[in-house]
C-alpha positions in Angstrom: 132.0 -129.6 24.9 131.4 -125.9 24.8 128.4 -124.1 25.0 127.8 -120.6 22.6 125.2 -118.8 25.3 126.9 -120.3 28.7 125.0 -117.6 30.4 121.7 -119.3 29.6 122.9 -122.5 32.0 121.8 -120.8 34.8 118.4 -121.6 34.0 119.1 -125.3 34.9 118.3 -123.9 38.2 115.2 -124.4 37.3 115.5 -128.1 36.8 114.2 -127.8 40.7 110.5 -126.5 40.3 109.3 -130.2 39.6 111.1 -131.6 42.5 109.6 -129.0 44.9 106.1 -129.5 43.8 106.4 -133.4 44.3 107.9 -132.9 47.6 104.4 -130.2 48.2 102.1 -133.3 47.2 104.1 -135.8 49.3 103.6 -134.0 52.5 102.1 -135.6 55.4 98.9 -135.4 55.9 96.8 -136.2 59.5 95.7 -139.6 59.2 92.0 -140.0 60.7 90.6 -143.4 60.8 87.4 -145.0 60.1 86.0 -148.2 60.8 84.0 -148.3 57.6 86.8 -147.9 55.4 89.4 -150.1 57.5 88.6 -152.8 55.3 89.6 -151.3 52.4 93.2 -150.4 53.3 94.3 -153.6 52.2 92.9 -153.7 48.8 94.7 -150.0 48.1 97.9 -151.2 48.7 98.3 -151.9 45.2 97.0 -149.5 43.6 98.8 -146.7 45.9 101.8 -148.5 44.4 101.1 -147.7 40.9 100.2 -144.2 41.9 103.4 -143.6 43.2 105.1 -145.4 40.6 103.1 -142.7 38.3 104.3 -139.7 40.0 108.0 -140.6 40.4 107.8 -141.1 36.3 106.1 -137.6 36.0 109.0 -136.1 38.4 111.6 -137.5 36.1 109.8 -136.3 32.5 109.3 -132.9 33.8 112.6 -132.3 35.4 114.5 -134.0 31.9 111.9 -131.1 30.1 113.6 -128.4 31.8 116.9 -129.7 31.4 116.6 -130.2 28.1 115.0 -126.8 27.2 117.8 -124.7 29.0 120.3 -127.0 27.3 119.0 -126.0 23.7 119.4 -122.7 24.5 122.6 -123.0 25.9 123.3 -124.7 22.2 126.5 -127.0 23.4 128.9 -127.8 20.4 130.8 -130.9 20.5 134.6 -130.8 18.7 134.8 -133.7 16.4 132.0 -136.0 15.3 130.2 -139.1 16.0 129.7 -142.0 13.8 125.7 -141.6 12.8 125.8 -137.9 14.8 123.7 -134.5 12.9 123.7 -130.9 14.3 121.6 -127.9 13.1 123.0 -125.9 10.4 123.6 -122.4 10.9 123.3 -119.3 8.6 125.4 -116.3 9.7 125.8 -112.9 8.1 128.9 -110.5 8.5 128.3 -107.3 8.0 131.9 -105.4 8.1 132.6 -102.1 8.2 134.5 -100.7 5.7 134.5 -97.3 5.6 137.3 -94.8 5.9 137.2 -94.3 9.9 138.2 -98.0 10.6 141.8 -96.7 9.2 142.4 -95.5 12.7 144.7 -97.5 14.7 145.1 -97.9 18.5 147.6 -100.1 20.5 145.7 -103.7 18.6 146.4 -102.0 15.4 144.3 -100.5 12.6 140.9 -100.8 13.3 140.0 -102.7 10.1 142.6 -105.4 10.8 140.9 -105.9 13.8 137.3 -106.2 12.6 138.6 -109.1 9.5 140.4 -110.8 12.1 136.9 -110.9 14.6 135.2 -112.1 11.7 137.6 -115.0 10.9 137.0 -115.9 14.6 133.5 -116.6 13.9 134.1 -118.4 10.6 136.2 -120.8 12.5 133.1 -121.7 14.6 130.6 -122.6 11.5 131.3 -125.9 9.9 131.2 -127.1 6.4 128.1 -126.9 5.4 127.0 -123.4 6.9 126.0 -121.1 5.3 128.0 -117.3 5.4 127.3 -113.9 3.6 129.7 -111.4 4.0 128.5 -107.8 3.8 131.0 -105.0 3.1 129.0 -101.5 4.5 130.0 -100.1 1.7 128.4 -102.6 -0.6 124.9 -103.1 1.1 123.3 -100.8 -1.4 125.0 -102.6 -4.5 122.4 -104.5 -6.8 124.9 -107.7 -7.1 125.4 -108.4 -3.2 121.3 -108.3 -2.5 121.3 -111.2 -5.2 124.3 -112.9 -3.4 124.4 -116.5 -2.9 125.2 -117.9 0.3 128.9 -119.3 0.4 129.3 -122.9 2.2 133.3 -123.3 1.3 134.8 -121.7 4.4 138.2 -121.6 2.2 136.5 -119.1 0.4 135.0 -117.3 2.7 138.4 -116.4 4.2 140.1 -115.3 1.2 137.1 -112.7 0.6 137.7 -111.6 4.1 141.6 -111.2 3.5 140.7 -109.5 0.3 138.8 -106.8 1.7 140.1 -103.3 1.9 138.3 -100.1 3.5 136.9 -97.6 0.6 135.6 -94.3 0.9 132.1 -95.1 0.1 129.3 -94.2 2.3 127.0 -96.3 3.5 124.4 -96.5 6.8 123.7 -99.5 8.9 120.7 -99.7 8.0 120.7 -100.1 4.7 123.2 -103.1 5.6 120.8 -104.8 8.3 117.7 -104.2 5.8 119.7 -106.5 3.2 120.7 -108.8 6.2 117.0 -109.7 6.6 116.3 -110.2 3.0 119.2 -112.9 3.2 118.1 -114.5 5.9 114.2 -114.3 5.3 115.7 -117.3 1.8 117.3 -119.8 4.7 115.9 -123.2 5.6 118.5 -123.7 8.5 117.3 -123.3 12.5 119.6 -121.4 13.2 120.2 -117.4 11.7 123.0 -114.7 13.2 123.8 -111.4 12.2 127.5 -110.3 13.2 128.0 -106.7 13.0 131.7 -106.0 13.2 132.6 -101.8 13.3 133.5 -98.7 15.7 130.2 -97.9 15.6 130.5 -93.9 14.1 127.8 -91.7 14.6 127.6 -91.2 10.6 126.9 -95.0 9.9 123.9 -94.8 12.1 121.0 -92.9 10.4 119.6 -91.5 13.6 115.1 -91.7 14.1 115.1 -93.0 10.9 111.3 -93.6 9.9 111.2 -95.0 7.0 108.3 -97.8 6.7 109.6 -100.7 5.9 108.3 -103.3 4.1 107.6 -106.6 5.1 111.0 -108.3 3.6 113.1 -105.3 5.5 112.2 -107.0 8.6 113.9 -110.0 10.3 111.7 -112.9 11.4 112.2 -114.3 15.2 114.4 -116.2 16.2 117.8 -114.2 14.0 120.0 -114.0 16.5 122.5 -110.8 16.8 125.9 -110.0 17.3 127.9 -106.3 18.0 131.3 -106.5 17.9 132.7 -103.4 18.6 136.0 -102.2 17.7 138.6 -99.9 18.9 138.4 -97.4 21.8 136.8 -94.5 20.9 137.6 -90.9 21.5 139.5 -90.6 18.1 140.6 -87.3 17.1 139.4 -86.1 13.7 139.8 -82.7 11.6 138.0 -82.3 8.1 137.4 -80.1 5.1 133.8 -78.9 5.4 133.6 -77.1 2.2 136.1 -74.9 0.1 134.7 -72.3 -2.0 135.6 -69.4 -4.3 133.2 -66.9 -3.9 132.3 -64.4 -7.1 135.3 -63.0 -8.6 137.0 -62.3 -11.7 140.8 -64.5 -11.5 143.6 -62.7 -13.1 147.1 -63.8 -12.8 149.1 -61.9 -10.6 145.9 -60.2 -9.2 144.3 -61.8 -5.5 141.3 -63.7 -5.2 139.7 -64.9 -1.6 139.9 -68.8 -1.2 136.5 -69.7 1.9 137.6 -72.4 3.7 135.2 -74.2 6.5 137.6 -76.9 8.7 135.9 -79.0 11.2 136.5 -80.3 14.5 135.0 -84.0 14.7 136.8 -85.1 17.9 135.6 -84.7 21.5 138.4 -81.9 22.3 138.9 -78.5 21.4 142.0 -77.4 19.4 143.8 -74.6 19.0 146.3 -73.5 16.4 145.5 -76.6 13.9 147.3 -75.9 11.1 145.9 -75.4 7.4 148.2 -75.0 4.5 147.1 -74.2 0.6 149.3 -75.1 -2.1 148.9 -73.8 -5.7 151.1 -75.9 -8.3 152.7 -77.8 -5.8 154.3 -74.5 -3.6 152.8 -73.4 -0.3 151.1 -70.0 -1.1 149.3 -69.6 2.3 149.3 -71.0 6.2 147.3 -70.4 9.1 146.5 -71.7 12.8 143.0 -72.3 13.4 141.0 -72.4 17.3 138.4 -75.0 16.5 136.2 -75.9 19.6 135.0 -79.4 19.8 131.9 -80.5 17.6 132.2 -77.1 15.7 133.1 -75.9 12.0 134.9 -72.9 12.0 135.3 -70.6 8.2 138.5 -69.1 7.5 139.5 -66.6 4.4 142.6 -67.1 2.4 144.0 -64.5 0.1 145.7 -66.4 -3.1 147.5 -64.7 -5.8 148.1 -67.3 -9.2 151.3 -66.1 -11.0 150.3 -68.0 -14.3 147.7 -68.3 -16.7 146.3 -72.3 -17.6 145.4 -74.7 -15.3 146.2 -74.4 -11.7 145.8 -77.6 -9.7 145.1 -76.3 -5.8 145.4 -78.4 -2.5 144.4 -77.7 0.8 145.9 -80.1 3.7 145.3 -79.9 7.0 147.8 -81.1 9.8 147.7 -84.5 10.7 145.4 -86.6 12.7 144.2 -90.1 13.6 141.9 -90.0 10.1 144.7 -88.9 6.9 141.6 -89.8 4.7 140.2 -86.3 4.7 143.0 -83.7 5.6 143.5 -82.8 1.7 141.3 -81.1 -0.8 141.9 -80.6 -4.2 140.5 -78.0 -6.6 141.3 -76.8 -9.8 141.3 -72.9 -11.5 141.5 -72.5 -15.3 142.6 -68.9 -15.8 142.6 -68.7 -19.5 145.6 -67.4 -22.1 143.3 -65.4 -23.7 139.5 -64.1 -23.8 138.2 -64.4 -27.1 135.6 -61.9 -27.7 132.8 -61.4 -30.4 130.6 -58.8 -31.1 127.5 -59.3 -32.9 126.5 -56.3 -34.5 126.6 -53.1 -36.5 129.3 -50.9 -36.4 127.1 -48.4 -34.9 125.3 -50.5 -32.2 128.6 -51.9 -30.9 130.6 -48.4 -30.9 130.3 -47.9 -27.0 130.8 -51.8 -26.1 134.1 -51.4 -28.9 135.4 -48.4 -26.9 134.9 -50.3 -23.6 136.7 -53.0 -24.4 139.4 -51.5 -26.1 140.1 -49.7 -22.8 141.3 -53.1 -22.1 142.8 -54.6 -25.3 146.6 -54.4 -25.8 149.2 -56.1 -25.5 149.4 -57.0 -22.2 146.0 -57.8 -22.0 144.1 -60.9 -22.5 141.4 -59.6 -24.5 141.4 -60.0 -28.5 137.9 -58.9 -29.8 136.4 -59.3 -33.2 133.1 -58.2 -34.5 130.9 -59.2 -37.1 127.3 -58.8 -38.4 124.5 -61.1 -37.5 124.1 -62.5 -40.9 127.9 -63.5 -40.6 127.8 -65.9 -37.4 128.6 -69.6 -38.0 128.8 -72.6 -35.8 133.1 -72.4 -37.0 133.3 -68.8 -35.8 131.5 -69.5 -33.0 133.5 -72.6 -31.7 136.4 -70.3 -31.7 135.3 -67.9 -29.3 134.6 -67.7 -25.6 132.3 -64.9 -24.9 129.4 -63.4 -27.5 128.3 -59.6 -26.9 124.6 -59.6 -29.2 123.9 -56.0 -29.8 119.5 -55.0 -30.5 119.2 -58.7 -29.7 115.8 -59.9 -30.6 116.6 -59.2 -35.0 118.4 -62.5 -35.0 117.3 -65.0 -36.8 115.7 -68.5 -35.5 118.8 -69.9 -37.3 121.5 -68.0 -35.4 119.5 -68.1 -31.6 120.1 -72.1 -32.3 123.5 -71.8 -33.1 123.9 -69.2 -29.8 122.0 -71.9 -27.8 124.5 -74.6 -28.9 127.5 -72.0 -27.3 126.2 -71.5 -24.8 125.5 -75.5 -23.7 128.7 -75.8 -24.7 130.3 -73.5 -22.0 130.4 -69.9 -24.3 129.5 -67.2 -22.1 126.4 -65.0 -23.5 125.8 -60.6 -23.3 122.9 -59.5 -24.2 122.1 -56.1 -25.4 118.4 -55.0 -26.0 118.4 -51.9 -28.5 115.4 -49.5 -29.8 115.0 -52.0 -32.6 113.9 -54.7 -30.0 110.5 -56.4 -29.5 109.7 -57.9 -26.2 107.7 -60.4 -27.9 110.4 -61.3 -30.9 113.1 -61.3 -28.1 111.1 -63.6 -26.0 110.1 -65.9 -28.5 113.5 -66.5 -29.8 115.4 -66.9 -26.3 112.9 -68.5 -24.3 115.0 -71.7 -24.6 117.5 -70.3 -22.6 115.5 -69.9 -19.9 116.5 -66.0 -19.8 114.3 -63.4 -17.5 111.5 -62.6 -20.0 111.2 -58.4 -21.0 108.1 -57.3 -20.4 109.0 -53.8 -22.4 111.4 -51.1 -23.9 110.6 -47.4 -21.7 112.2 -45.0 -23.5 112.3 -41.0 -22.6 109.4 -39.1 -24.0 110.7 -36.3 -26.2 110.9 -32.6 -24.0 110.1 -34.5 -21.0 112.5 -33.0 -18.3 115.4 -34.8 -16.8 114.1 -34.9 -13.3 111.0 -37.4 -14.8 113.3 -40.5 -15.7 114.9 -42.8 -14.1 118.9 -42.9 -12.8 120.7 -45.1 -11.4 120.2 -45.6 -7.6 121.7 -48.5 -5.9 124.9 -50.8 -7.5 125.9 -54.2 -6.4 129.1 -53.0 -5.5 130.5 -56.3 -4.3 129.8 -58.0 -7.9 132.9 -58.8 -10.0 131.4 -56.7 -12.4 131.9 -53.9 -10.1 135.4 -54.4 -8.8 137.5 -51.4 -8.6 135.4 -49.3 -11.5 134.1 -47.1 -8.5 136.5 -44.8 -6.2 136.3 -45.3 -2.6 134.9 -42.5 -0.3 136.8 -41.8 2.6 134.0 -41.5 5.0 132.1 -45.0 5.7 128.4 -44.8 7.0 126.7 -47.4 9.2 129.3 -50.1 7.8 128.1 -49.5 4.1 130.7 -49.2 1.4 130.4 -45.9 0.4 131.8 -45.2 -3.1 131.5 -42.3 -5.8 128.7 -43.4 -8.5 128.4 -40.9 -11.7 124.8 -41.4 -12.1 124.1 -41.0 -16.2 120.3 -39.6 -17.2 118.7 -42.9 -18.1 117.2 -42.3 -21.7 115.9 -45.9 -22.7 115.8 -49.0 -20.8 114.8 -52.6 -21.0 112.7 -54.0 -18.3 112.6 -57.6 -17.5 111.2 -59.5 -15.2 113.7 -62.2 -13.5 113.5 -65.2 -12.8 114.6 -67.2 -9.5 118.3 -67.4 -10.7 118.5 -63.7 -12.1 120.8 -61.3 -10.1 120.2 -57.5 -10.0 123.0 -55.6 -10.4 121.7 -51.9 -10.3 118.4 -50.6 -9.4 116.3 -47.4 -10.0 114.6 -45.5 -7.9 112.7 -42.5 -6.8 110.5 -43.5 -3.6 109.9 -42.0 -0.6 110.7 -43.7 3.0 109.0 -46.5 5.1 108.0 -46.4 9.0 108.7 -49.9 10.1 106.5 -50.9 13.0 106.7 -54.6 12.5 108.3 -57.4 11.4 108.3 -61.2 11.2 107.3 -61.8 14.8 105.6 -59.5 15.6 105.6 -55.2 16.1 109.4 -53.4 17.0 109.8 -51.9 20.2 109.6 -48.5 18.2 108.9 -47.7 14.5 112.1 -47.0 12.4 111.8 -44.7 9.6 113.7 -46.5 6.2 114.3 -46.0 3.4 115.0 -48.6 0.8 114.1 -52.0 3.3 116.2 -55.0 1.8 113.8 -57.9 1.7 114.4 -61.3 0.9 111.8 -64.1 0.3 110.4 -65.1 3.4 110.8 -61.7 5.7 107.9 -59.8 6.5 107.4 -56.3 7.3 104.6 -54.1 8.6 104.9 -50.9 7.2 103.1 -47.2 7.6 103.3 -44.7 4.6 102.0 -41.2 5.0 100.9 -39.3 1.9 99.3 -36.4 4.1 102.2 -33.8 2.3 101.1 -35.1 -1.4 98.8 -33.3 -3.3 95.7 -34.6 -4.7 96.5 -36.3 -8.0 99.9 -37.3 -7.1 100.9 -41.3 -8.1 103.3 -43.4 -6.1 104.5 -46.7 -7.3 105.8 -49.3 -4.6 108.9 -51.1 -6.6 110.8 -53.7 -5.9 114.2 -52.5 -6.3 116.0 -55.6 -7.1 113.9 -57.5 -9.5 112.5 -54.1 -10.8 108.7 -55.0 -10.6 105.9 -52.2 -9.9 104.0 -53.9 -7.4 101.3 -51.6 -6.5 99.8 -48.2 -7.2 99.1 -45.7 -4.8 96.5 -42.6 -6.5 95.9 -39.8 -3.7 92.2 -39.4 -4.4 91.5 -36.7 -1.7 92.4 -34.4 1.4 91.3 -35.5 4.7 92.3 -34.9 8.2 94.2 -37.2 10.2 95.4 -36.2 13.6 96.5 -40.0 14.4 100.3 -40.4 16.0 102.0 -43.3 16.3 103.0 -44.5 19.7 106.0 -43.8 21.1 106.7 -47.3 22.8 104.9 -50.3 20.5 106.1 -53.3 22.0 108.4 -54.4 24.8 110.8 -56.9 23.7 113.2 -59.0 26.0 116.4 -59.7 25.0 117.9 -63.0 24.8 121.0 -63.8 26.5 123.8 -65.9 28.0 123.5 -68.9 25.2 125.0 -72.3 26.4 126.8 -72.7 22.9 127.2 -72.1 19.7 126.6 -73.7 16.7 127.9 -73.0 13.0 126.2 -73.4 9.4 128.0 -72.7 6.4 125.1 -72.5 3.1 127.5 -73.8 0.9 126.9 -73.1 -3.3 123.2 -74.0 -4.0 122.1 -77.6 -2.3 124.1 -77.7 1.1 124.2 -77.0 4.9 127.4 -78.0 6.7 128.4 -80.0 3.5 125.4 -81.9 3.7 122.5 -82.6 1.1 118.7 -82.6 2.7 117.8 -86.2 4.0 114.4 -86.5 5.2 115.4 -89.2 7.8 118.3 -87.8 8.7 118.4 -85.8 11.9 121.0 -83.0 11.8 121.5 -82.2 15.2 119.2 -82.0 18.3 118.8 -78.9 20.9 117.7 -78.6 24.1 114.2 -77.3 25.0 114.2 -73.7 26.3 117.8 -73.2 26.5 119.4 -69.9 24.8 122.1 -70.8 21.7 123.7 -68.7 19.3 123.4 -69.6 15.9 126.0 -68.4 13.7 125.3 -68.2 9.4 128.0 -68.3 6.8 127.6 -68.3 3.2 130.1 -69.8 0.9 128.6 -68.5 -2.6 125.5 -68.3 -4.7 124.1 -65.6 -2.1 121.5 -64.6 -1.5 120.4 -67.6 1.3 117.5 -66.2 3.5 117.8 -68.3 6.1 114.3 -69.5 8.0 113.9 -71.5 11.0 110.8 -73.1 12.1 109.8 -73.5 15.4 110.9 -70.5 17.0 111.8 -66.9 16.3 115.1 -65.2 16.8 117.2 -62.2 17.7 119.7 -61.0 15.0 122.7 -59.9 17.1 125.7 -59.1 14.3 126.4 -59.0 10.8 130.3 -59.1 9.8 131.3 -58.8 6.7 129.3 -57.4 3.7 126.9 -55.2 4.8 128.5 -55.1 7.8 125.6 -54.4 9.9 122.0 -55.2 11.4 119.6 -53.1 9.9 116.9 -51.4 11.7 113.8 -53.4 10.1 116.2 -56.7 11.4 115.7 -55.9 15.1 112.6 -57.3 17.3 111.8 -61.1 16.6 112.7 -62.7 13.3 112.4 -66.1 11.6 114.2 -64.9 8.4 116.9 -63.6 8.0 118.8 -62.3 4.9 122.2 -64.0 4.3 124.6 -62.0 1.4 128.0 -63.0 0.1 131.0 -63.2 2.6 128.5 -62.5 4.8 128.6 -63.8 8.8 125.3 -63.0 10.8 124.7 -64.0 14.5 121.4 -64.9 16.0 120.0 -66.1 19.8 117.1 -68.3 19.9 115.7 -70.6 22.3 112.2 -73.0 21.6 110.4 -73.0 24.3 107.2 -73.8 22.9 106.4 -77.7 21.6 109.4 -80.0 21.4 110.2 -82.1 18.1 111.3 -82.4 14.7 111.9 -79.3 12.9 113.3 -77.6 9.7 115.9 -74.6 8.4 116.6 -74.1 5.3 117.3 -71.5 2.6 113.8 -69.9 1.7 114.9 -69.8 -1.9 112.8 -71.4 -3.8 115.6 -73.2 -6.2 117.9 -74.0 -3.1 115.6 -75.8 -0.9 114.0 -77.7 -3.6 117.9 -78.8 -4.5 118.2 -79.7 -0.8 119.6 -76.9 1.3 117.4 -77.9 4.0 118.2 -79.4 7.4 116.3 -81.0 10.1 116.9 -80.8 13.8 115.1 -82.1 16.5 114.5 -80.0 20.1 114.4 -82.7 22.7 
């Protein structure tokens, strides 16, 4: 006979309460006696008999009661059966980890051949007649295993177990133990266990998960559970975060940047890990990377492609106790030839004809072709890869649906308003392509002076657009790439307004400066005197404009400069004397310093943190109350990312890369803070002031509501 809770038998000890409370009620008692009742003592003889009789038979029931309850929880199993002899049946659920990390081995072997052969262990305890489910992680989601039946062949039940093999689906515990009770809740047999067989990873537990659950999520008492965990621990683990190719033009022969973000996910640092990139099978690139423990680190590779087509791309790390996720594979398409058309007039495409043809030749991969609006077809269209539409807004509803077609179908789109286009025709016809509507044509009014209109004031240098069509200054100010811009007299231009997605790629200007006194916690030590303040949704400023020099009559506009909206109109009505000054010293602000770590975040494309979608369950990572960290951002495309924190305000500290600098509006205490392509900023903040769940994110609006959002919780 064995027993499958031995440890409950020492609650036979127990079995000794009755026996002490008879031996109470026996004691001896001081005998005083009466002559009245003398007589009597005979004629109780026999009725003390029976009493005593009665109490010896209550001493035995009550100690066989305790015996027999500590003996059915002990539940003893007998080998081999008895003529006439029944036991309880039993339903058990395995629930088996199957996910990539049980590929790591340790001196037992891999971890997964350990975990099926624990689980045939327990199947070789049930008996015919059991009932088993065997839940694979990865599977606990699937439709078909929550309608499972229970299996009672044990034959079978070890050939599924020998059948299984680890995949490299994702799945949390959970989700597994949620089914579990589903399962479970359907049995008529006394007894119900739950096995759950796995090393236990941090990323199959979905940590303060919240989520209500509803009254068939939960087990009912009496299940019975099981952890069997497997392997040691402490295994040593290096992964691809993300891989990205930030906005660039690829040319064969011609360098483009590769962002790479590799991340340590064992309990020791490393230094010099290696990280190779192959491009059609050749090594193109190596480097040694120090990744501290717990931390992603971002690395930039410089790749040159020596051929046009498709170029299949691998990046592999060195190797580690988890091969799963050392490789990454990517793919570039650099194309034979760019097939361009121009929709048009011969005179409204002259300039865009000369522009190109600066290109065009034979050793370019340009071949351009240009035709009137009345000439476009869907079979002219289907050969080409990129449409230039001159005066856009004549076209017909006809043609705008064969454009829209291209353009679903991958065809790249330029459009070109002219003097013959009407706001309203033009954003009537594209509005299904969700294009920035244009709010109006401003053209220069005849013998007004050159010094009235517009020129072009600021460039997004660091668009592809841009690259290498401006000469480099030699002199760099304040980290800003300085470069020689021959700004044209603007005679006519089209004004839109953008939406969320729409990128500005030169601005015009003619404003006067800001004083700064304040920003998004609060007011600067001292106000800063700027110029054009880059703001990005979410930042704040407090600002102080003085029109004391302008003369009576004079209008100022504040503009946006980057989505080119007038956003308010300042008239100076009248002169009036102001002898206010603005303090010298506003604020007195103390520096954060001597963080106890660091912590890295790579906004990756348009939906991620660290790799990672936004799970409202999900619990990122967790920080210390009112300790200092430095928090270090990293964008890996589709920049702008203002990046907000709740809970606490911060110190900007560095900006590398890019702008290349903090600005003077940045300094003081911020909660925003503007994040540009190849772009790293640095930031100390501590929360010192409630402790619990909060959120960062991107404060775009299209970004967070695609899930670039993260919660952490300050404990």
């Amino acid at each position: 006979m064995t027993f499958l809770n031995p440890f409950v038998l020492f609650g036979l000890a127990a079995a000794a309460i009755p026996i002490i409370l008879h031996l109470i009620h026996l004691r001896k008692l001081r005998t005083i006696e009466f002559s009245t009742v003398s007589f009597l003592k005979e004629l109780q003889k026999t009725k003390i008999r029976r009493l005593k009789l009665r109490q010896l038979l209550l001493l035995i029931l009550r100690t066989l009661l305790v015996l027999l309850i500590v003996l059915a929880f002990a539940r003893p199993t007998l080998k081999g059966t008895f003529a006439g002899g029944s036991r309880a049946l039993t339903t058990a659920v395995l629930i088996l980890d199957d996910s990539n990390s049980m590929t790591a081995a340790d001196e037992e072997g891999e971890y997964f051949r350990q975990a099926k052969d624990a689980a045939l262990g327990i199947v070789n305890l049930l008996e015919e007649g059991d009932e088993i489910y065997v839940i694979p992680l990865s599977a606990s989601s699937d439709e078909g295993t929550r309608d499972q039946a229970a299996i009672r062949d044990l034959a079978v039940v070890r050939a599924l177990l020998k059948d299984l093999q680890v995949t490299s689906v994702h799945r949390h515990l959970d989700d597994a133990l949620r089914l579990a009770a589903r399962l479970v809740s359907g049995s008529r047999n006394f007894n119900k266990e739950v096995y759950v067989i796995s090393d236990f990873q941090a990323g199959i537990v979905t940590p303060h998960r919240t989520r209500d659950q509803e009254p068939a999520d939960r087990f009912e008492p009496g299940v019975k559970f099981f952890f069997l965990p497997i392997g040691k621990g402490n295994i040593g683990n290096f992964g691809i975060a993300s891989s990205t190719i930030p906005n660039s033009i690829i040319e064969a022969g011609k360098p483009f940047t590769l962002d790479l973000a590799v991340g340590n996910f064992s309990e020791a640092d490393a230094r010099n890990h290696l990280v190779s990139v192959f491009l059609n099978g050749s090594r193109v690139a190596q480097k040694g990377l120090d990744i501290p423990a717990g931390q992603i680190v971002h690395s930039e590779f410089s790749l040159v492609p020596r051929t046009n087509g498709f170029i299949d791309g691998m990046i592999e790390l060195e190797d580690d106790d988890l091969p799963f996720d050392n490789r990454f594979y990517f793919s570039l398409l650099l194309p034979e030839r760019i097939r361009i058309l121009l929709v048009g007039t011969d005179a409204d495409t002259r300039y865009l004809s000369l522009a190109l043809a600066a290109r065009a030749g034979e050793s370019s991969m340009l071949t351009v072709d240009r035709v009137t609006s009345d000439r476009v077809t869907p079979a002219i269209l289907s050969n080409r890869d990129v449409v230039f539409l001159t005066n856009a807004g004549q076209e017909t509803a006809t043609l705008v649906d064969h454009i829209a077609a291209f353009v679903s179908g991958g065809g790249g789109l330029l459009l070109f308003p002219g003097p013959k286009t009407s706001p309203a025709a033009f954003n009537k016809l594209y509005a299904r392509l969700r294009l920035p509507n244009l709010s109006q044509i401003e053209a220069k009014p005849s013998g007004q002076s050159v010094a009235a209109f517009a020129r072009i004031e600021q460039v997004e240098l660091r668009h592809p657009l841009f690259e290498g069509m401006f000469e480099r200054e030699n002199s760099r100010s304040a980290g800003h790439d300085r470069r020689s811009l021959e700004a044209p007299e603007i005679r006519t231009l089209a004004r839109f307004v953008p939406t969320a997605t729409a990128l500005s790629v030169m601005t015009l200007s003619n404003g006067a400066p800001f004083r700064v006194i304040g920003n998004d916690g609060g007011l600067l030590e001292a106000s800063v005197l700027v110029a054009n303040p880059d703001l990005a949704p979410g930042e704040r400023l407090d600002l102080l404009v003085d029109f004391r020099s302008l003369a009576v009559g004079t209008t100022i506009m504040l503009r946006d400069l980057r989505a080119g909206w007038d956003l308010l109109e300042f008239r100076v009505a009248r002169t009036v004397t102001d002898t206010s000054a603005i303090p010298t010293t506003l604020s007195t602000i103390t520096p954060l310093a001597n963080p106890v770590t660091t912590r890295d975040f790579s906004f990756d494309g348009m939906t991620k943190i660290n790799g990672l979608e936004y799970d409202m369950q999900r619990i990122d990572f967790q920080v210390p109350f009112g300790q200092v960290e430095r928090w270090r951002f990293r964008t890996n495309g589709n920049a702008p990312h203002p990046v907000h924190i709740h809970g606490a305000s911060f110190q900007v500290q560095t900006r590398k890369g890019g702008r290349n600098q903090v600005f003077a509006w940045e300094r003081g205490w911020k909660d925003t803070v503007l994040l540009e392509d190849r772009e790293t900023v640095e930031v100390l903040i501590r929360f010192d002031a409630y402790k619990g769940i909060y959120l960062m994110h991107c404060h775009k609006l299209e970004h967070e509501d695609m899930g670039m959002m993260s919660n952490f919780e300050v404990i």
